[in-house]
Gaussian input, Z-matrix of N, CA and C with variables (Angstrom, degrees):
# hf/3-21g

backbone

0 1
 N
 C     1     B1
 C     2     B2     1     A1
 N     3     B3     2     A2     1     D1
 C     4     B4     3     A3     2     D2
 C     5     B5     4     A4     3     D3
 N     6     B6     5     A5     4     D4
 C     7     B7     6     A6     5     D5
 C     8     B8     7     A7     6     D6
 N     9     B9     8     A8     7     D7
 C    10    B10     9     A9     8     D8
 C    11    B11    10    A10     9     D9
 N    12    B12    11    A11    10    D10
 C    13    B13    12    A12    11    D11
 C    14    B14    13    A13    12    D12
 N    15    B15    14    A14    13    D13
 C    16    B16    15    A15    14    D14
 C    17    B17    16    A16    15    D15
 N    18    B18    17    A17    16    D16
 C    19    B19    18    A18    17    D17
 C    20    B20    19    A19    18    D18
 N    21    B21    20    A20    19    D19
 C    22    B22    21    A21    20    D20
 C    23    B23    22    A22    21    D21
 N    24    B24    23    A23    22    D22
 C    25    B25    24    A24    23    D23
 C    26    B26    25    A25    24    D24
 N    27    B27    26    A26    25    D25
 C    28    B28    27    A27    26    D26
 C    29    B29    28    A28    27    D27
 N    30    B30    29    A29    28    D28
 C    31    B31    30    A30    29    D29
 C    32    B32    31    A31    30    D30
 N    33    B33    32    A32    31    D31
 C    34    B34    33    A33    32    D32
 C    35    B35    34    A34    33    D33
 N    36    B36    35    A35    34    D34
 C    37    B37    36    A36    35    D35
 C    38    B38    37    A37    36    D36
 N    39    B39    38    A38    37    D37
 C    40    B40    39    A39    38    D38
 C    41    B41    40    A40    39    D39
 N    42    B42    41    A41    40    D40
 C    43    B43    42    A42    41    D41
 C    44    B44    43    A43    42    D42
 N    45    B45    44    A44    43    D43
 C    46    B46    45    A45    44    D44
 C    47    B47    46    A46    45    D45
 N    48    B48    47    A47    46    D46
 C    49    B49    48    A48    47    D47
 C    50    B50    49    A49    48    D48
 N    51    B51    50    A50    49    D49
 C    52    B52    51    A51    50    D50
 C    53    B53    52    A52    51    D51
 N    54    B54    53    A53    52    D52
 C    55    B55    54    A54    53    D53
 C    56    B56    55    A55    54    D54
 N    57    B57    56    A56    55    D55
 C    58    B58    57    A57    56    D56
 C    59    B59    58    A58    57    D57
 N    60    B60    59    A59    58    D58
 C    61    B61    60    A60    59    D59
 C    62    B62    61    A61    60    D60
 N    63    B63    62    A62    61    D61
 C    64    B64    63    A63    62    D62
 C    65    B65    64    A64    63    D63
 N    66    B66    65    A65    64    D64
 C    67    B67    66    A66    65    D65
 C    68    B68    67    A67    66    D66
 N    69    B69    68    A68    67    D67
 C    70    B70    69    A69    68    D68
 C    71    B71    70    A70    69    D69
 N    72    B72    71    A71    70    D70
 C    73    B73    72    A72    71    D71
 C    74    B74    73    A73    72    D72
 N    75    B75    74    A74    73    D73
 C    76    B76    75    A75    74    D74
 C    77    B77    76    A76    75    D75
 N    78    B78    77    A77    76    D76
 C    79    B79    78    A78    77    D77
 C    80    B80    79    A79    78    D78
 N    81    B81    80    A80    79    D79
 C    82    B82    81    A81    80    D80
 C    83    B83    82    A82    81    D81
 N    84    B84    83    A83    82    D82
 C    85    B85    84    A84    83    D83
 C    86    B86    85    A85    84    D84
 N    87    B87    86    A86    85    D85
 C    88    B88    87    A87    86    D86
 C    89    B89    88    A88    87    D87
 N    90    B90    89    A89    88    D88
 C    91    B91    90    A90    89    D89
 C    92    B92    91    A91    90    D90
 N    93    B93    92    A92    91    D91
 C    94    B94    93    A93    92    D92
 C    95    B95    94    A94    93    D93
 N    96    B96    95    A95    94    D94
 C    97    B97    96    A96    95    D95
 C    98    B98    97    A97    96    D96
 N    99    B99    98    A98    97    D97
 C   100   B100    99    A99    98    D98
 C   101   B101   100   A100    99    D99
 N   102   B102   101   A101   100   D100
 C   103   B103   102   A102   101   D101
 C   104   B104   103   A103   102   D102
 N   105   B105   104   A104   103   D103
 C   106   B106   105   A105   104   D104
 C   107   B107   106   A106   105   D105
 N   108   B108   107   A107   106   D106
 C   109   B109   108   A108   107   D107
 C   110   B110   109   A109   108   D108
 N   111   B111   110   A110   109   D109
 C   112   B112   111   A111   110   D110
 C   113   B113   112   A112   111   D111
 N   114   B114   113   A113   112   D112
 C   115   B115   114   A114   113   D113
 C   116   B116   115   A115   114   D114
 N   117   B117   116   A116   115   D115
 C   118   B118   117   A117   116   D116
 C   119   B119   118   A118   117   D117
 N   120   B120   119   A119   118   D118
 C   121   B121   120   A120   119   D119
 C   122   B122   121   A121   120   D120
 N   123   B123   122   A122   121   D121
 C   124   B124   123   A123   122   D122
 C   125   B125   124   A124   123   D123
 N   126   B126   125   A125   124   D124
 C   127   B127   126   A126   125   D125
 C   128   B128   127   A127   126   D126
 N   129   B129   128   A128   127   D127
 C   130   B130   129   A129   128   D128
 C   131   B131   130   A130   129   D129
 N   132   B132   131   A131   130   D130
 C   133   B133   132   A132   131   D131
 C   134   B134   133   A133   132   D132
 N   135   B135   134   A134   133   D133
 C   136   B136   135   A135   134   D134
 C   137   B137   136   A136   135   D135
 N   138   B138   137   A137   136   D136
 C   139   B139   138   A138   137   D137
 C   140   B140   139   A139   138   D138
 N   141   B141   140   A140   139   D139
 C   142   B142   141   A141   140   D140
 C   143   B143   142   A142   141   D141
 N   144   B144   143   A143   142   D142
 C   145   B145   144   A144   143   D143
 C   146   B146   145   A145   144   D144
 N   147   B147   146   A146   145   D145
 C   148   B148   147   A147   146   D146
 C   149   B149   148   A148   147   D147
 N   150   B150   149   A149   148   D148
 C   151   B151   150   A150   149   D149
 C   152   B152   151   A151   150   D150
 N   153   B153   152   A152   151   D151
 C   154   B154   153   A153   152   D152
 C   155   B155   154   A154   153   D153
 N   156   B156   155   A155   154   D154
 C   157   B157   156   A156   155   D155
 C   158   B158   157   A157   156   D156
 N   159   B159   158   A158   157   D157
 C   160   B160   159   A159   158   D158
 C   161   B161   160   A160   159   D159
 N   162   B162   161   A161   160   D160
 C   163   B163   162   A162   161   D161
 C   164   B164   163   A163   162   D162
 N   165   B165   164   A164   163   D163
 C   166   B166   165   A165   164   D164
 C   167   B167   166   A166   165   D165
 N   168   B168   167   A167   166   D166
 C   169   B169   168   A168   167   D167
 C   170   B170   169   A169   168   D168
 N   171   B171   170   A170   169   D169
 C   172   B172   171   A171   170   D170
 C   173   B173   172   A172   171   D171
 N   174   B174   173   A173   172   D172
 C   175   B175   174   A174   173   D173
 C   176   B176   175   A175   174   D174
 N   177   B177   176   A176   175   D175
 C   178   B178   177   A177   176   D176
 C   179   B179   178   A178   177   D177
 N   180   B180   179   A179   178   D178
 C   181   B181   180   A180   179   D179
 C   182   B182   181   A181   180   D180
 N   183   B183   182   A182   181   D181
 C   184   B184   183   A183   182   D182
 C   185   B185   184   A184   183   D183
 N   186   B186   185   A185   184   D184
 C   187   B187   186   A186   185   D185
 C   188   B188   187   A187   186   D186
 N   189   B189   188   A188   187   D187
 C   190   B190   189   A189   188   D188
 C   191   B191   190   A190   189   D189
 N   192   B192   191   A191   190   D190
 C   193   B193   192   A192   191   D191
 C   194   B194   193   A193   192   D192
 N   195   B195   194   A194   193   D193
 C   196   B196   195   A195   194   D194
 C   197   B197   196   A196   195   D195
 N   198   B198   197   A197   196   D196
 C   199   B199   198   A198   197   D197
 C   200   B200   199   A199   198   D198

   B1=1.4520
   B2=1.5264
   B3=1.2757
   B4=1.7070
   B5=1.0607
   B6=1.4993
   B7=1.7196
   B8=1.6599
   B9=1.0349
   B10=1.8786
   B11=1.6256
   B12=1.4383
   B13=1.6087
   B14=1.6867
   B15=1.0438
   B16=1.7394
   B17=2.3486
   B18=1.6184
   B19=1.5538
   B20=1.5644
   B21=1.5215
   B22=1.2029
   B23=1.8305
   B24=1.1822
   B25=1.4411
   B26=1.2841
   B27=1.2908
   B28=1.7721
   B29=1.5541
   B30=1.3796
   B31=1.9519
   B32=1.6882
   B33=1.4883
   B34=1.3686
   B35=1.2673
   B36=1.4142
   B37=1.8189
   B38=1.5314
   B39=1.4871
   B40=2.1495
   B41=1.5685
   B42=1.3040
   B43=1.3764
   B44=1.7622
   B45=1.2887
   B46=1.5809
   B47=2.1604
   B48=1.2054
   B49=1.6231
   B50=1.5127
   B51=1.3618
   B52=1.6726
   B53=1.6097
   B54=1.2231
   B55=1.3647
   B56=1.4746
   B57=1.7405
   B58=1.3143
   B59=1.9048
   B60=1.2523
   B61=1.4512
   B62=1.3644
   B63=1.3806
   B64=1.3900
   B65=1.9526
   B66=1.9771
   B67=0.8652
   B68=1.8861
   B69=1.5420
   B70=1.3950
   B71=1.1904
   B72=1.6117
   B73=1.2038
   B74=1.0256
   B75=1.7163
   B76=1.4558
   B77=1.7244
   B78=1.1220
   B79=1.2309
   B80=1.6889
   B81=2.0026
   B82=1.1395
   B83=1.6706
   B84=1.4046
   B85=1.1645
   B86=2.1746
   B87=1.4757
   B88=1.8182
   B89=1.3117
   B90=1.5171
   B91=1.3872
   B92=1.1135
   B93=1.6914
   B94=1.3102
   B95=1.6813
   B96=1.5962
   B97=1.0639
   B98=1.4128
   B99=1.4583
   B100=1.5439
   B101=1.8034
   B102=1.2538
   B103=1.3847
   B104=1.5171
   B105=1.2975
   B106=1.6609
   B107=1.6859
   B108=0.8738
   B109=1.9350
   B110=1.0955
   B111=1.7031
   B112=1.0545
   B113=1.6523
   B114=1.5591
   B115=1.6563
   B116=1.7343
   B117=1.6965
   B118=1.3236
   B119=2.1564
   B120=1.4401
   B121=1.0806
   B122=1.7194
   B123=1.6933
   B124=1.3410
   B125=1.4918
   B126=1.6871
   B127=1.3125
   B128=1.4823
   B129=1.8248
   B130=1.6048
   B131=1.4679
   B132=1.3187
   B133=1.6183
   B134=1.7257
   B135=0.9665
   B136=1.4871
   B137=1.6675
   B138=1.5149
   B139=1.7473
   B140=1.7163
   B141=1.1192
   B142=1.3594
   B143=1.3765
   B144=1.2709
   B145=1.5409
   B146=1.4615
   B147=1.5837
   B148=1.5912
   B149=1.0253
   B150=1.3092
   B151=1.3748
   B152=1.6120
   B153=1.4669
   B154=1.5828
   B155=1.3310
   B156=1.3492
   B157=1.3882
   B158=1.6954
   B159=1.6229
   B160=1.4588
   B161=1.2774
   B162=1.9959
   B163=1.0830
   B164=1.6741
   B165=1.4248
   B166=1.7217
   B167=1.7150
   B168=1.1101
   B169=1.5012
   B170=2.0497
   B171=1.3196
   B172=0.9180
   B173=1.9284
   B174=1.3327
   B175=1.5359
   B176=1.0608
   B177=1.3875
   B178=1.7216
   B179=1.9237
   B180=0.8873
   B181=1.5390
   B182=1.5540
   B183=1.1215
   B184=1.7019
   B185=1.5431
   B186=1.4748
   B187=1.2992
   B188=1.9845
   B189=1.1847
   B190=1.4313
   B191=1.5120
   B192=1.7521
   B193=1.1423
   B194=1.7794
   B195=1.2077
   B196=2.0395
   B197=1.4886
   B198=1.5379
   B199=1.7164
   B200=1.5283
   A1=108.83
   A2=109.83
   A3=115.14
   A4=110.75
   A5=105.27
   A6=118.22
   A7=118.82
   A8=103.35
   A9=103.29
   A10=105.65
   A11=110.07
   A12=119.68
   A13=87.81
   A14=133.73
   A15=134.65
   A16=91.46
   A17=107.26
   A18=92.99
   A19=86.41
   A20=132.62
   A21=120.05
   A22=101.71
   A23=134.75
   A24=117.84
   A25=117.79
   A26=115.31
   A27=129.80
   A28=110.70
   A29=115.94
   A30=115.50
   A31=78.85
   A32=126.03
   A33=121.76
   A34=140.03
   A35=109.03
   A36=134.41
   A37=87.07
   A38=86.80
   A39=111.04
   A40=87.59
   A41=131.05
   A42=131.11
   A43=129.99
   A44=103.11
   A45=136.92
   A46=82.98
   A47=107.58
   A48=126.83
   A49=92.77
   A50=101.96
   A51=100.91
   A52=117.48
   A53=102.41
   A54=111.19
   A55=118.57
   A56=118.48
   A57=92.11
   A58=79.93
   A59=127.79
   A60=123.83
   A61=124.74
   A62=111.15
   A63=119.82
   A64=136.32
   A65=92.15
   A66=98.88
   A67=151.95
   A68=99.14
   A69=106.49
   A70=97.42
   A71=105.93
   A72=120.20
   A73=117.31
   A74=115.94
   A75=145.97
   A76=106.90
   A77=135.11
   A78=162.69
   A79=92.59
   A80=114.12
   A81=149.69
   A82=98.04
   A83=113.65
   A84=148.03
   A85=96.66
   A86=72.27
   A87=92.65
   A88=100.17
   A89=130.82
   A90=127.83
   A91=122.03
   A92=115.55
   A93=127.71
   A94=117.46
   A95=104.63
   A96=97.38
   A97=164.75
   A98=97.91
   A99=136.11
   A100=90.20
   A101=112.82
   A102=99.81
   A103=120.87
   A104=116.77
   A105=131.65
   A106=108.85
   A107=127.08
   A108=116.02
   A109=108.56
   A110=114.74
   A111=127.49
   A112=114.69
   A113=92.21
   A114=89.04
   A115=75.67
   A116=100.88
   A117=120.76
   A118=88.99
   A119=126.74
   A120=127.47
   A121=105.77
   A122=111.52
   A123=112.52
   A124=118.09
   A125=110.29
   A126=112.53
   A127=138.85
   A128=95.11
   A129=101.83
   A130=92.08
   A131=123.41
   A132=126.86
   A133=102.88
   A134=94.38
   A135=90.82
   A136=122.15
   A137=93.17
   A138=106.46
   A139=100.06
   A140=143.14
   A141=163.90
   A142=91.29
   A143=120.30
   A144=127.76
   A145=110.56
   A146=126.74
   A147=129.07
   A148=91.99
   A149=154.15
   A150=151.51
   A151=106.27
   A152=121.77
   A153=110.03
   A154=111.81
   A155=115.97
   A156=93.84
   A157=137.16
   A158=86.90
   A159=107.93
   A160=132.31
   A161=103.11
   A162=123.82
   A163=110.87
   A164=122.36
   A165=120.80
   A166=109.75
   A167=101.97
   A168=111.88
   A169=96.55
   A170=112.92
   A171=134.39
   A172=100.84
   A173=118.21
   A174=125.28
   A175=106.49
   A176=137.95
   A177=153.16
   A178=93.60
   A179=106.28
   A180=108.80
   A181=106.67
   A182=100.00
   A183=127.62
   A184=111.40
   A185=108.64
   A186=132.95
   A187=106.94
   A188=109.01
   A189=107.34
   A190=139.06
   A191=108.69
   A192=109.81
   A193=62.28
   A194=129.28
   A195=107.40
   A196=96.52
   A197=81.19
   A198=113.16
   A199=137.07
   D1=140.55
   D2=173.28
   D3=-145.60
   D4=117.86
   D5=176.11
   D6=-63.74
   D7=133.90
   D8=176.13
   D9=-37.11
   D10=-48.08
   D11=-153.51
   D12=-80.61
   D13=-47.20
   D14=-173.00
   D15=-57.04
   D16=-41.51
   D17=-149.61
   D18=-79.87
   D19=-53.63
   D20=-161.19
   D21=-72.03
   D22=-1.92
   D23=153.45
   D24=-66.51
   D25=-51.75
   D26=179.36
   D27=-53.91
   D28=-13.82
   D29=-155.67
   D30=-112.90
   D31=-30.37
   D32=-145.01
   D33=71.25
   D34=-1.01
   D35=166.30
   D36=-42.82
   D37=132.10
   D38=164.30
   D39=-74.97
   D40=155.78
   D41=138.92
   D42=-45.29
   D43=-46.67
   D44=171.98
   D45=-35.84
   D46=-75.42
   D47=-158.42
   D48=-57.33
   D49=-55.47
   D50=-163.50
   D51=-64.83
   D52=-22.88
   D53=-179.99
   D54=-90.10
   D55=-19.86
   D56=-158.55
   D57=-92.71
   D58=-24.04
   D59=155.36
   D60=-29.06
   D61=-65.04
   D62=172.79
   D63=-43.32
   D64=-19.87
   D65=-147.18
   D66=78.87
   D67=13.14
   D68=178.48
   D69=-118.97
   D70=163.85
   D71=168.58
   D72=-89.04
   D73=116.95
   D74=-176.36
   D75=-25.80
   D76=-41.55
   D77=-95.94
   D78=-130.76
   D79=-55.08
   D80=-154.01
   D81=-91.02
   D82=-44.39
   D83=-141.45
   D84=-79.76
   D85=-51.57
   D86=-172.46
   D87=-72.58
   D88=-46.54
   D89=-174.01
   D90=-63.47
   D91=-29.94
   D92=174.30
   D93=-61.37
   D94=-53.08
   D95=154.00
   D96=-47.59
   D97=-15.81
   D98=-168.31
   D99=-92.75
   D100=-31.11
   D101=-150.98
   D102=113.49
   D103=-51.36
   D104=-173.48
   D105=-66.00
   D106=-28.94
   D107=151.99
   D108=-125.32
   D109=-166.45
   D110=163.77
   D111=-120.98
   D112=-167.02
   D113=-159.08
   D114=-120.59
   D115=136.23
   D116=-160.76
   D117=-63.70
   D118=171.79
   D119=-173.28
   D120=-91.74
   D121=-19.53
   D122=179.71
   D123=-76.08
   D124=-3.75
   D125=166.31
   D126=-81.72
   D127=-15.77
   D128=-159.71
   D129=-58.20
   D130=-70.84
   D131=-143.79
   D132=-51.62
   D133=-26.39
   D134=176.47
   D135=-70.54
   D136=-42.96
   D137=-178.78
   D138=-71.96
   D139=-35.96
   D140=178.22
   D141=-54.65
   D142=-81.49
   D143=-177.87
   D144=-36.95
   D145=-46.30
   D146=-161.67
   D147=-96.71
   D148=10.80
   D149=167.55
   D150=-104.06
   D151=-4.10
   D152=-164.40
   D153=57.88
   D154=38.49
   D155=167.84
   D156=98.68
   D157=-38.48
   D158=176.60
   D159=-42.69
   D160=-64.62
   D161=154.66
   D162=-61.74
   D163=109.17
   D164=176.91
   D165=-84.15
   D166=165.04
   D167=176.00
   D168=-56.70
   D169=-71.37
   D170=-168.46
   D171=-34.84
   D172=-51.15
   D173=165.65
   D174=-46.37
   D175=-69.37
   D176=178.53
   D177=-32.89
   D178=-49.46
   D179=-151.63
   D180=-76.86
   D181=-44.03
   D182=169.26
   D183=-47.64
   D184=-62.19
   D185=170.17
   D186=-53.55
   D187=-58.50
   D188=159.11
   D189=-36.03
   D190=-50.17
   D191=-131.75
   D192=-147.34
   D193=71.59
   D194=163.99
   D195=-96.67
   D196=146.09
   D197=172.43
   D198=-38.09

């Protein structure tokens, strides 16, 4: 498993970059990371895709939705 917030520390991606790529709002982006929202579900495949893969849907969802 690899958290968005663990891969764009490890790559050195700003959030600011990764997000306005991704399509989220920078803003949305940071909170998600924080914990304090989530990242809407129409974003994963996209964030999945700009990660190669790394980051999986299944992580996103996890990260969304923990147990």
């Amino acid at each position: 498993m690899m958290r968005l917030k663990c891969y764009l520390h490890m790559k050195g991606i700003k959030i600011k970059s990764f997000a306005m790529r991704a399509g989220v709002n920078s803003n949305l982006l940071s909170d998600a990371l924080a914990g304090r929202r989530r990242i809407p579900p129409k974003h994963w495949r996209r964030i999945a895709r700009l990660t190669n893969q790394t980051v999986k849907l299944e992580d996103l969802y996890n990260e969304a939705y923990p147990e």
